[in-house]
C-alpha positions as CSV (number, residue, x, y, z in Angstrom):
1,X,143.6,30.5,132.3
2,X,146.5,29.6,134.7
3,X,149.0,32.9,134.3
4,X,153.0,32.7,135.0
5,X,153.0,36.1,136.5
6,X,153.8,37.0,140.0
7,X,150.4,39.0,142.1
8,X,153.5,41.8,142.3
9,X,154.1,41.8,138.6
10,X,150.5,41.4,137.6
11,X,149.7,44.8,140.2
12,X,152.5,46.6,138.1
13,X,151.3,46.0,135.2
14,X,147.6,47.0,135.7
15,X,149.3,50.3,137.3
16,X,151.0,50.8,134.2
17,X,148.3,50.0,132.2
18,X,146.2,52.6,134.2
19,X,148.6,55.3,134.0
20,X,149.2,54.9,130.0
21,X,145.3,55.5,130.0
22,X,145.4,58.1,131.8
23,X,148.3,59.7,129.4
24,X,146.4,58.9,126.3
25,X,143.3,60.4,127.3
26,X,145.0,63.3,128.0
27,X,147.4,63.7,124.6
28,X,144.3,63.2,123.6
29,X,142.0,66.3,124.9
30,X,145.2,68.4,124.4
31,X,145.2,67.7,120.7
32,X,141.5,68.2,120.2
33,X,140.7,70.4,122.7
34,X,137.9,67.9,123.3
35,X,136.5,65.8,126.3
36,X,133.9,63.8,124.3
37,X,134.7,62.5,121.3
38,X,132.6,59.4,120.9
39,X,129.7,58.1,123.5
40,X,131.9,56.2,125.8
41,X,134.0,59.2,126.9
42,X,131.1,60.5,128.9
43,X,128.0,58.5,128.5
44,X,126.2,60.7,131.3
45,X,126.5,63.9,129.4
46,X,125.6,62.2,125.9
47,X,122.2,63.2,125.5
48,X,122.6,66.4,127.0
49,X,124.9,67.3,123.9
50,X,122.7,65.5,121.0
51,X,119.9,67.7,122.6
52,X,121.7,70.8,122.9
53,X,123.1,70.4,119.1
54,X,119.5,69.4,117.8
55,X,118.6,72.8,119.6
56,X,121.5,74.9,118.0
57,X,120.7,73.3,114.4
58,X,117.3,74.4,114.8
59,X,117.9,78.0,116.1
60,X,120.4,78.4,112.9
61,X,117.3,77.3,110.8
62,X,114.9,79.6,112.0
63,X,117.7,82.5,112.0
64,X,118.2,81.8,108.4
65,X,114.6,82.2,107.4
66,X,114.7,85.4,109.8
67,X,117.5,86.8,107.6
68,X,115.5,86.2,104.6
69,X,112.2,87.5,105.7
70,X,114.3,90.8,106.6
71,X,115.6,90.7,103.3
72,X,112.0,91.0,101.6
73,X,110.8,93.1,104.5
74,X,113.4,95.8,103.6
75,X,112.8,95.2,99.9
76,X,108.9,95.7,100.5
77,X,109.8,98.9,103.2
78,X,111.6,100.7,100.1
79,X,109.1,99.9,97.7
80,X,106.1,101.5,99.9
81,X,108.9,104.5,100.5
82,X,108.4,105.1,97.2
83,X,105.0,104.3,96.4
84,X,104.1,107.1,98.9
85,X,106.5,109.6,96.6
86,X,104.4,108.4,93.6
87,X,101.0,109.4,95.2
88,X,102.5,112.5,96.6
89,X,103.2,113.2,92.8
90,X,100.0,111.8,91.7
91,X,98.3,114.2,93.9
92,X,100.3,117.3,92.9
93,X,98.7,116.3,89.3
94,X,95.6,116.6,90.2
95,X,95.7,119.8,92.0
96,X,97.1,121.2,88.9
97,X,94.4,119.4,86.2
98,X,91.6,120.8,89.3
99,X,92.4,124.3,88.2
100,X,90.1,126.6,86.4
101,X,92.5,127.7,84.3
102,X,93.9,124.6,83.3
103,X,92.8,123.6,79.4
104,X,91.7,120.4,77.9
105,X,95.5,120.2,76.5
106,X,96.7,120.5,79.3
107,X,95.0,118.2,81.3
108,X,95.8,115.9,78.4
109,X,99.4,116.3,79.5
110,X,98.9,115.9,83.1
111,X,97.0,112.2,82.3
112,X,99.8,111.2,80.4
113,X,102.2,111.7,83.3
114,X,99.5,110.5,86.2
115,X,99.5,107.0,83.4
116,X,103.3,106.7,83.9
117,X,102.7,107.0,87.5
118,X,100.1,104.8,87.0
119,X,103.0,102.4,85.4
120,X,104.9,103.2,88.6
121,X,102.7,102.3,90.9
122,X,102.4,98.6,89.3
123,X,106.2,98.2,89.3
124,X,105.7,98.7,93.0
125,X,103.3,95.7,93.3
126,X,105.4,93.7,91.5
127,X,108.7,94.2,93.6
128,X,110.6,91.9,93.5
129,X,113.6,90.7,95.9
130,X,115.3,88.0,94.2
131,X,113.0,85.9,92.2
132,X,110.4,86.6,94.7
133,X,107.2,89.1,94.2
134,X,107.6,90.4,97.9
135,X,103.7,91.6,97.2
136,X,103.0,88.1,95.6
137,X,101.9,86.6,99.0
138,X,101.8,82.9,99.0
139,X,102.3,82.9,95.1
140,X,105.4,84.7,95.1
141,X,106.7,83.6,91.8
142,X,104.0,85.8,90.1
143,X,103.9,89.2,89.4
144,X,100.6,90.2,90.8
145,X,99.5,92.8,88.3
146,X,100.2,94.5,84.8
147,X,98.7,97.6,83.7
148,X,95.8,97.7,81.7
149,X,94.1,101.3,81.1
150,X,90.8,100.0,79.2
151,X,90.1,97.5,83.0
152,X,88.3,99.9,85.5
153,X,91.2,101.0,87.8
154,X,93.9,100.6,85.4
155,X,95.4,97.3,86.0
156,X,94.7,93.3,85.3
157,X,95.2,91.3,88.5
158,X,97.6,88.1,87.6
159,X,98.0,86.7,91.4
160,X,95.2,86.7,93.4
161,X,96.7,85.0,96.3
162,X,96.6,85.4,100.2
163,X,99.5,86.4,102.2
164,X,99.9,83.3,104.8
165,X,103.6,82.7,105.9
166,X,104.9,83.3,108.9
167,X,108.1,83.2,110.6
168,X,108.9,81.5,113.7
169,X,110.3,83.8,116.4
170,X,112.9,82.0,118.7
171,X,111.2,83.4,121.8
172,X,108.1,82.2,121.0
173,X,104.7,82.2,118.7
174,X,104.9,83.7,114.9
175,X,105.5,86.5,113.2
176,X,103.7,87.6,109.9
177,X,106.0,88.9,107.9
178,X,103.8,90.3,104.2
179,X,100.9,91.6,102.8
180,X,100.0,91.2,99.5
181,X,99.9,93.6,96.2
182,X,95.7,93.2,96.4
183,X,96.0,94.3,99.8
184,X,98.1,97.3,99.6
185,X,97.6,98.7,96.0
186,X,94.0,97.1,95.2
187,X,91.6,96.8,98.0
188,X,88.0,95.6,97.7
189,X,84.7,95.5,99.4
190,X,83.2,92.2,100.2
191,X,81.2,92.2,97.3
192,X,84.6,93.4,94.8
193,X,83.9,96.6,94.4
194,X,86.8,99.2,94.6
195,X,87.4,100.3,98.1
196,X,87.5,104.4,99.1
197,X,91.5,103.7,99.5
198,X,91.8,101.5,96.7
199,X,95.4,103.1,95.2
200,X,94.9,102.3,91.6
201,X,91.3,102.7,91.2
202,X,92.6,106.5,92.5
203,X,94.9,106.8,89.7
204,X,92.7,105.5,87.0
205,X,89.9,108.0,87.9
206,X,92.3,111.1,88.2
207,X,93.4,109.8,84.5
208,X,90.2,109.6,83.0
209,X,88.9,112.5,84.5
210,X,92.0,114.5,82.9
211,X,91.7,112.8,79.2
212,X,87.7,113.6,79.3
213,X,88.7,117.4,80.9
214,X,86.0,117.2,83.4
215,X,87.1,119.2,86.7
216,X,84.3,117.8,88.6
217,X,85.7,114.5,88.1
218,X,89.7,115.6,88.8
219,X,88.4,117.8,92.1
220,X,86.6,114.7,93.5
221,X,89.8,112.3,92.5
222,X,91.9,114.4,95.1
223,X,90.1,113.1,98.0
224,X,90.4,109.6,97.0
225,X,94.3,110.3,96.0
226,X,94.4,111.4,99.9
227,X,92.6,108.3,101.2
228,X,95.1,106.0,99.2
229,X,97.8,108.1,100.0
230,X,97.3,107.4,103.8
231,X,96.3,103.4,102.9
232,X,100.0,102.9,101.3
233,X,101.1,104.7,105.0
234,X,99.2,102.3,106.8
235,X,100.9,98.9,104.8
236,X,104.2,101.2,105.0
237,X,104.1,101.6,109.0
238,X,103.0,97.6,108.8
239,X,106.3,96.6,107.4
240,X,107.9,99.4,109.5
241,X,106.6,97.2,112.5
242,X,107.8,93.5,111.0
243,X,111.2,95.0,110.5
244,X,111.6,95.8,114.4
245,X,110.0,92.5,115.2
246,X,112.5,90.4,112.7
247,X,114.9,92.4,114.2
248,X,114.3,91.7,117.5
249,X,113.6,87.8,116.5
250,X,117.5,88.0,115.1
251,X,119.2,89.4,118.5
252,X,117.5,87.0,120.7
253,X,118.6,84.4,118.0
254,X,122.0,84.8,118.3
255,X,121.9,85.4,122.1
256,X,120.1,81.9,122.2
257,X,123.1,80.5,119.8
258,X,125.7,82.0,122.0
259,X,124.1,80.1,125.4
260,X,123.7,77.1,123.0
261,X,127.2,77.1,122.6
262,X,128.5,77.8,126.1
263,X,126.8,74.7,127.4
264,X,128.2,72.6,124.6
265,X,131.1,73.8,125.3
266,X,130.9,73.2,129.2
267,X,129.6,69.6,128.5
268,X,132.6,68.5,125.4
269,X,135.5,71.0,125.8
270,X,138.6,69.8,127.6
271,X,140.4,71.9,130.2
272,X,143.6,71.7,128.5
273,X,145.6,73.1,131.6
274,X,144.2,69.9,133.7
275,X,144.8,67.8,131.2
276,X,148.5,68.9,130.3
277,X,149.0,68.8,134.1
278,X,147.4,65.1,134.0
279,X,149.8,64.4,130.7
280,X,152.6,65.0,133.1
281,X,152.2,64.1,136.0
282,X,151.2,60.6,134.6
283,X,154.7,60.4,132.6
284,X,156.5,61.5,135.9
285,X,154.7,58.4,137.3
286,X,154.9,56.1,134.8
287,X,158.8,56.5,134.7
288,X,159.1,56.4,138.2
289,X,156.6,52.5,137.9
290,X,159.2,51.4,135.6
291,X,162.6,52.9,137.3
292,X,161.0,51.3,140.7
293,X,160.2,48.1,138.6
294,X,163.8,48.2,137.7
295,X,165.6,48.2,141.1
296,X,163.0,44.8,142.3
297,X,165.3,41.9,142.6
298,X,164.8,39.1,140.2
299,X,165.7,36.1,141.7
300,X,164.1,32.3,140.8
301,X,164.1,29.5,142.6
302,X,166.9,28.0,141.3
303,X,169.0,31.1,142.1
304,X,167.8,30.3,146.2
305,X,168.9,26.8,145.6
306,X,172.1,27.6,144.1
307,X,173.0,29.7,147.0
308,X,171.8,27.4,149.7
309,X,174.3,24.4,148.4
310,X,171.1,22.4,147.9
């Protein structure tokens, strides 16, 4: 293409075509406080940010299920609070029913209080935080048991699942964040029969040995009450331990978040000071392109003719 412009007016233009860039991009980053906006702004530092952002999306992920698992682990931390108050109870019952003195009525009216601790006690498997059975384990839409007195510790089991999940921690590996109802309130041999610290299998002994008024049998419930008593410690000082490691998890989180965002933000944010400094020293220099651009003579050829008498 053959152009009609001068190499001086074609220089001034490209000047001014450099400095209105150079004004635009910095309007620009003043307005959105932004030095990448789209690829082409920085193409160098692109992939650095789509990293860095998948990074930060999956840190706010993995601090979400954090949250959550606190949730239930707090939930699950009250529950065995209590459950340790019921056995403590359950255990005062049977040093009252254990007495010589105490009559077949009487221990009749200790069993129906050690059965509504009994009632207790299964409330306490089947917590619940939300619509989920914190004890449920990987079934945690079930409750896990319901009492039955006629069964041979008391209770019917309705979720026999295992406890598998696990929450990522940010600073590496897994944490295991539950047990389940079997495993706190029901525990079992290997071949199914009830365990020394089996909690409900405590209860339902000191029951019947109160509604049959036999001492023997309320005198030897007391020792099993003791070894369930310090099981349910044992789960509690579990959950006692997840909640410091959640919490834990959870600072180093949002410490991780707050470097995420610092080298985002040293990659994409615009140093508005430079920029508003660019903004005007690019107008100064655009007006003085075109006040120069004003002052250039513009003669033709017929003008030189005209004043040569030719």
């Amino acid at each position: 293409m053959v152009t009609t412009l001068s190499a001086l007016a074609q220089a001034f233009l490209a000047n001014v075509n450099s400095i209105q860039k150079q004004i635009g991009t910095a309007t620009q980053q003043i307005s959105s406080g932004l030095k990448v906006q789209v690829a082409s702004d920085e193409p160098d530092v692109v992939s650095q940010l789509l990293q860095l952002r998948a990074n930060m999306q999956m840190n706010q992920q993995v601090t979400s299920n954090l949250s959550q698992a606190t949730g239930e682990a707090n939930v699950a931390e009250t529950a065995l609070n209590s459950a340790t108050q019921i056995m403590d109870t359950a255990i005062s019952l049977a040093a009252q029913g254990a007495t010589a003195t105490a009559t077949a009525a009487t221990r009749r009216q200790l069993a129906g209080q050690v059965q509504s601790v009994l009632q207790e006690m299964v409330s306490a498997a089947n917590t619940q935080s939300g619509e989920t059975y914190v004890f449920g384990g990987d079934d945690s839409t079930s409750p896990p048991y319901q009492l039955d007195l006629a069964n041979g510790n008391g209770v019917d089991q309705l979720n026999t699942t295992s406890a598998t999940r696990q929450v990522q921690n940010p600073a590496g590996g897994s944490i295991p964040v539950s047990l389940t109802a079997q495993q706190i309130f029901d525990d079992r041999n290997p071949d199914g029969t009830y365990a020394s610290d089996n909690v409900f299998s405590a209860l339902t002994n000191l029951y019947n040995g109160l509604m049959n008024n036999d001492q023997t049998a309320i005198t030897n419930s007391t020792t099993a009450l003791q070894t369930a008593s310090d099981h349910l410690n044992q789960s509690l000082a579990f959950y006692g331990t997840v909640q410091d490691r959640l919490q834990d998890a959870t600072n180093f989180a949002a410490t991780y978040n707050t470097q995420l965002q610092t080298q985002i933000g040293s990659l994409e944010d615009a140093d508005v000071a430079a920029a508003s400094l660019e903004l005007s020293q690019g107008t100064t220099q655009l007006q003085a392109a075109f006040e120069v651009q004003a002052r250039v003579p513009q003669s033709t050829l017929f003008d030189f003719l005209s004043n040569t008498g030719a």
